[in-house]
N, C-alpha and C positions, 0 to 999 in steps of 0.2 A: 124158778129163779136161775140164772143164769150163770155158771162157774166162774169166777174169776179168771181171768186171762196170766199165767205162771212167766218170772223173766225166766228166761235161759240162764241156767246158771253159768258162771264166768269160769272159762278155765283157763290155767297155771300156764300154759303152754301155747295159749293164744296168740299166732303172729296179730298184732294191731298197729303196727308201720312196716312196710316192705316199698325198698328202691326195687326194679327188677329193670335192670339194663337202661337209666336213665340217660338221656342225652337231651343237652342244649346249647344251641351257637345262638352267638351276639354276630351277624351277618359274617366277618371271614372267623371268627373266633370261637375255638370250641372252648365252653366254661366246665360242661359236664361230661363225662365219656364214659358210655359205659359203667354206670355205677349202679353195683346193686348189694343189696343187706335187706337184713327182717330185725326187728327189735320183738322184742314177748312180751307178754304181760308181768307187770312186775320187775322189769327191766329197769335200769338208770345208764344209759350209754353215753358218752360224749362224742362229740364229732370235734376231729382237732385239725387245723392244717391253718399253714401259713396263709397271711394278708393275699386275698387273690384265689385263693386253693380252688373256689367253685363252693362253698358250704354255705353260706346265703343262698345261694342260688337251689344247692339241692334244698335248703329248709323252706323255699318257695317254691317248690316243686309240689315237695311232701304234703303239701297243707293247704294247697289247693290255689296259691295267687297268682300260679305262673304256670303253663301250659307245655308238659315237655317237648321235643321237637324228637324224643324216639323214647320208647319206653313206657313203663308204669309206675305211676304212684299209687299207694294203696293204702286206707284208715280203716283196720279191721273188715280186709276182705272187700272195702269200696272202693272204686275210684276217688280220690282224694279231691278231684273238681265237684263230686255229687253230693247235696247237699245233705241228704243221711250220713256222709263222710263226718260231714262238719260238725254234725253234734256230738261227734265224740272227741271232738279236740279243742282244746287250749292253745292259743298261740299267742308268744310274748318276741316280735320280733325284733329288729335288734335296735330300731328309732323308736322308742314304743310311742304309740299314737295317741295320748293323752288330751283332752278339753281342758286345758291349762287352769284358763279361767272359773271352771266349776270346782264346786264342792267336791269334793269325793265321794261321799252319799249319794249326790244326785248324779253325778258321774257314774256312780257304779249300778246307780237306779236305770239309767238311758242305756244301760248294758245291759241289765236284766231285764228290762223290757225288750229292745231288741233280740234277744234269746226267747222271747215268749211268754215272763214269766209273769202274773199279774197279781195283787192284792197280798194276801199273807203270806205267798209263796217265794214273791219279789220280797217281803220285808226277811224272809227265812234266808231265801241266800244272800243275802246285801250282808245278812248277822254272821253267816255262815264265814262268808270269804275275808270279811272285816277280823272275824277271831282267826284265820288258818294261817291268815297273811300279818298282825300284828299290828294292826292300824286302829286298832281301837285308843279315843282320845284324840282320835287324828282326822276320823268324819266328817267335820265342821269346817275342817280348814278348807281353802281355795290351793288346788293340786301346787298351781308354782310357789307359794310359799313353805312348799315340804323339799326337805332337801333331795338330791336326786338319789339317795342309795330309797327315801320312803316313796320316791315317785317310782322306782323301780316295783316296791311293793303294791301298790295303786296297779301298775302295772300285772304284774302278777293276778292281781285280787279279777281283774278285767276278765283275766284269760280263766281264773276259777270259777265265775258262778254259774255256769251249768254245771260245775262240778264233773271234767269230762275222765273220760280213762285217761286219756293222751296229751300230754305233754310237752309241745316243740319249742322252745328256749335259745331265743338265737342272743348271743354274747349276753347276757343277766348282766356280767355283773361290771360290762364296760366303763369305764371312765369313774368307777368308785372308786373312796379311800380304802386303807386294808383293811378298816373296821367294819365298813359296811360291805365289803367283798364277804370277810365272814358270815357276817346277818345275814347276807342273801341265800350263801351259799349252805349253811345249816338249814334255812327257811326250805328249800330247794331239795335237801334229804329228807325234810320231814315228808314234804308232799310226796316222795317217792315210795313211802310206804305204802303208799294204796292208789298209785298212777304208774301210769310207761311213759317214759321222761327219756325223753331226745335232748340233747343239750349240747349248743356248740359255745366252745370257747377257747382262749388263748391263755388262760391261768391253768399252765399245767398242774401245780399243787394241787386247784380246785377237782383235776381232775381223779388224783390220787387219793383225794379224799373220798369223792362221794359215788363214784361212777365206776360199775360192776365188769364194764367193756368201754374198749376204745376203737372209735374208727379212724381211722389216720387217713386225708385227701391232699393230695399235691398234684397240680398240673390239671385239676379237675377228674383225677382217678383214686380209685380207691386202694391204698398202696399197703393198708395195713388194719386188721380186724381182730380183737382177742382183748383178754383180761391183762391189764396194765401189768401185771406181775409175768404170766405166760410172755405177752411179748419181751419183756425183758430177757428173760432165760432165753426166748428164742434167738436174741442178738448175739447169743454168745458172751462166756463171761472174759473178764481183761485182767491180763497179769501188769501190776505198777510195777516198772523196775526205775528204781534212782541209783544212779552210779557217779563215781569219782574217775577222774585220773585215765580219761579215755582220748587216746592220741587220734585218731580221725574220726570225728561224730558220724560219718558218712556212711563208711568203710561198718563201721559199728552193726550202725542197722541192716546196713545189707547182711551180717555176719547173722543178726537175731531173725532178721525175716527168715534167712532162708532155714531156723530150726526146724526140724520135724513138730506137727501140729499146731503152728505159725499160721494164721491166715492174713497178719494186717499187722505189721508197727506203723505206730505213729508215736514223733516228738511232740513231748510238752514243751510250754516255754522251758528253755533253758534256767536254771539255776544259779544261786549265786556262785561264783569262787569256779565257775566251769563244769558244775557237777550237773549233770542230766536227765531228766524224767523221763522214761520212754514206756508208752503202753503199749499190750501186744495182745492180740487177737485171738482165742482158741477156744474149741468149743469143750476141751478139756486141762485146763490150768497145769492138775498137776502132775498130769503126762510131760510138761512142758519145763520139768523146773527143774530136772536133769540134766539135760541138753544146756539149759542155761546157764545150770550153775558154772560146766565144763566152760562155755563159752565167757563166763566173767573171770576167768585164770590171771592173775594178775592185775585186775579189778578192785576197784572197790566198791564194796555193796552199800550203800546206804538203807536203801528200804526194796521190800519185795511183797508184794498183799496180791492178794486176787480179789475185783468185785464183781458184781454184778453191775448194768448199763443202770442208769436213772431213767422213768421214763422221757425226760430233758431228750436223754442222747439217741434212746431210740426215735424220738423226735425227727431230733437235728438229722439219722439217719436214713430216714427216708423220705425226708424233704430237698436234701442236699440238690440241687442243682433245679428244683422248681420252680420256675418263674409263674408270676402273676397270670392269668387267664382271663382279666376283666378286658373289655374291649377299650 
């Protein structure tokens, strides 16, 4: 009798998505440059960058629909174009490509077929992705009469039933109400408990919530990579100064820039009644509040705090001055 054929066990530390030096031009326009990262197993990463950044384009790279022009894409060590690539992903892109007109049963049957899957096995995952995804009760209906946060779901359910390690999620939870940005975006952690989950979006909270690392793209480069918390500290934290009674606002800032451990003032809106906001840049606060105090002499203080950036600002920061990349 013949042994059993054993899976390879899965390990903890598994690259199962690697960019490694991608590139793509739209004829004179570079979309991607040089972009490269690995996600692990067990991962939940977002990919974030403004309208334009290149992140379609790289989540069409990764997944095999688009063909880079330098570089690799790779699904658990394959080229991402090979179709052994393909059975280990999931892909919910960001029009998602829905049969309107069908049921979702048979929709999701014309998917499991297509994956290979025939008789009790297609009725097992149809049950499978129907309960993972939350659509139970909801089988019977014709897709466009479910509203778009459950077509989103449909959606989803598509990219689940081979049930693959891999993940790629391009904008989820697009064009939803907040209530169903929620649903999705809960729905979205659950599955990451036992997937590697790529996910691009522009709902920065979403990202804060459920996503372990961030990749930040502007200009179609990769500008920024780390745990939403590290990158903040790494921004450097900001001292709020509000003050009264200051005869040249100008004059002012020049005085606070030029403190020792000063890297950056910048004014808030102005105040009522003339009184001022000004934030200041340092990679240690309260080496900083010496100097300043000496420099608010005849001052009034209103308020002084130290924070830390929001991931918003590290955002905003290193997108600052990126333009679009689409042709």
């Amino acid at each position: 009798m013949q042994a059993a054929v054993e899976t390879p066990p899965k390990s903890a530390g598994e690259v199962l998505i690697e960019a490694r030096g991608l590139c793509k031009h739209f004829g004179p326009v570079t979309a991607v440059d040089q972009v490269s990262f690995q996600v692990r197993r067990g991962e939940l990463v977002g990919l974030l960058g403004p309208n334009g950044a290149g992140k379609s384009t790289i989540m069409r790279m990764l997944t095999g629909y688009l063909n880079p022009d330098g570089g690799e894409a790779a699904l658990g060590g394959l080229a991402a174009s090979e179709v052994a690539a393909r059975r280990i992903l999931g892909y919910l892109p960001e029009h998602t490509p829905l049969h309107r007109e069908m049921r979702v049963d048979r929709f999701l049957s014309l998917v499991a077929t297509l994956r290979g899957f025939r008789g009790d096995s297609r009725k097992d995952a149809i049950a499978r992705v129907l309960d993972s995804c939350d659509l139970g009760g909801h089988e019977g209906r014709r897709i466009h009469t479910l509203s778009k946060g459950y077509r989103q779901r449909v959606g989803l359910a598509q990219a689940l039933v081979s049930d693959p390690d891999v993940l790629v999620l391009d904008e989820p939870t697009s064009g939803l109400d907040p209530r169903e940005i929620v649903r999705v975006r809960d729905l979205v952690a659950r599955l990451a408990r036992d997937k590697t989950v790529l996910i691009s979006t522009h709902v920065l909270p979403e990202v804060e919530e459920v996503c372990q690392r961030v990749l930040i793209i502007a200009g179609g480069r990769l500008v920024a990579d780390g745990d939403p918390l590290a990158l903040a500290s790494n921004a450097g934290k900001r001292l709020i100064v509000e003050v009264s009674g200051i005869g040249n606002p100008e004059v002012f800032m020049q005085t606070l820039g030029a403190l020792p451990g000063v890297e950056e003032t910048k004014s808030i809106n102005p105040l009522r009644g003339g009184d001022l906001r000004i934030e200041l840049k340092a990679d240690e606060p309260h080496e900083v509040v010496g100097p300043l105090q000496a420099a608010l002499a005849g001052i009034t203080l209103l308020e002084l705090r130290h924070e830390l950036p929001t991931l918003e600002q590290v955002f905003m920061e290193h997108t600052a001055g990126a333009g679009e990349v689409r042709p």
